[in-house]
C-alpha positions in Angstrom: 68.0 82.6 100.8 70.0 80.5 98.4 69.8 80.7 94.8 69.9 78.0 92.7 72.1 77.5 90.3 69.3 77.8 87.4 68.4 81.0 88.7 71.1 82.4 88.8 72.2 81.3 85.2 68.8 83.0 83.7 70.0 86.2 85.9 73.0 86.1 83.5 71.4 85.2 80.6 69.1 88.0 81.2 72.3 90.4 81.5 74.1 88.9 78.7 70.9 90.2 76.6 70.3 93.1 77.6 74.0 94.2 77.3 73.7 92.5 73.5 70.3 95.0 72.9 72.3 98.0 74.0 75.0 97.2 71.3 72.5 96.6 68.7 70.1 99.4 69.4 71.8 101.6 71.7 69.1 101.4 74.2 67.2 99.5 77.4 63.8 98.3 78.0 63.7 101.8 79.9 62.8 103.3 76.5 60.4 105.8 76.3 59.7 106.3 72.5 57.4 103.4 71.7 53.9 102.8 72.0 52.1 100.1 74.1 50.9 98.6 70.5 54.4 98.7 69.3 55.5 97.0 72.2 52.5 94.3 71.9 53.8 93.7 68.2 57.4 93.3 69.5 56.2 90.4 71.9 53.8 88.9 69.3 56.8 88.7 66.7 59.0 87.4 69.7 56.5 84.8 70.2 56.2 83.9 66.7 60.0 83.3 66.8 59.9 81.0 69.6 57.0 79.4 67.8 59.2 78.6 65.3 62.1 77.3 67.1 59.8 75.0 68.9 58.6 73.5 65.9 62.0 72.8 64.4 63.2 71.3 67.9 59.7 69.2 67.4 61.2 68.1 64.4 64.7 67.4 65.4 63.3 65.2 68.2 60.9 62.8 66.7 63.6 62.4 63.9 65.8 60.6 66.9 62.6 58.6 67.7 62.5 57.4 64.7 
């Protein structure tokens, strides 16, 4: 099967990251040493961030409407 070329752009995105998380915190995802709850606040706090970026780009946009 063919990839497309979005796919395989988030395939490197997702690479570039994960490299970029091992130079920041010397580890994977395959970490063992957290908790599921820990790992629930990590995502909520990831969320919140996107949250936040969303609003701003909400912003930015109807600025240019206006």
């Amino acid at each position: 099967m063919e990839q497309s070329k979005i796919l395989t752009e988030v395939i490197e995105d997702l690479q570039a990251r994960e490299k970029k998380g091992l130079e920041t915190y010397g580890t994977t995802l395959d970490r063992k040493d957290l908790t599921t709850s820990q790992w629930l606040v990590h995502l909520r706090e990831e969320l919140q961030d996107a949250i936040l970026y969303l609003k701003k780009l909400e912003e930015i946009q109807n600025d240019k409407v206006y």
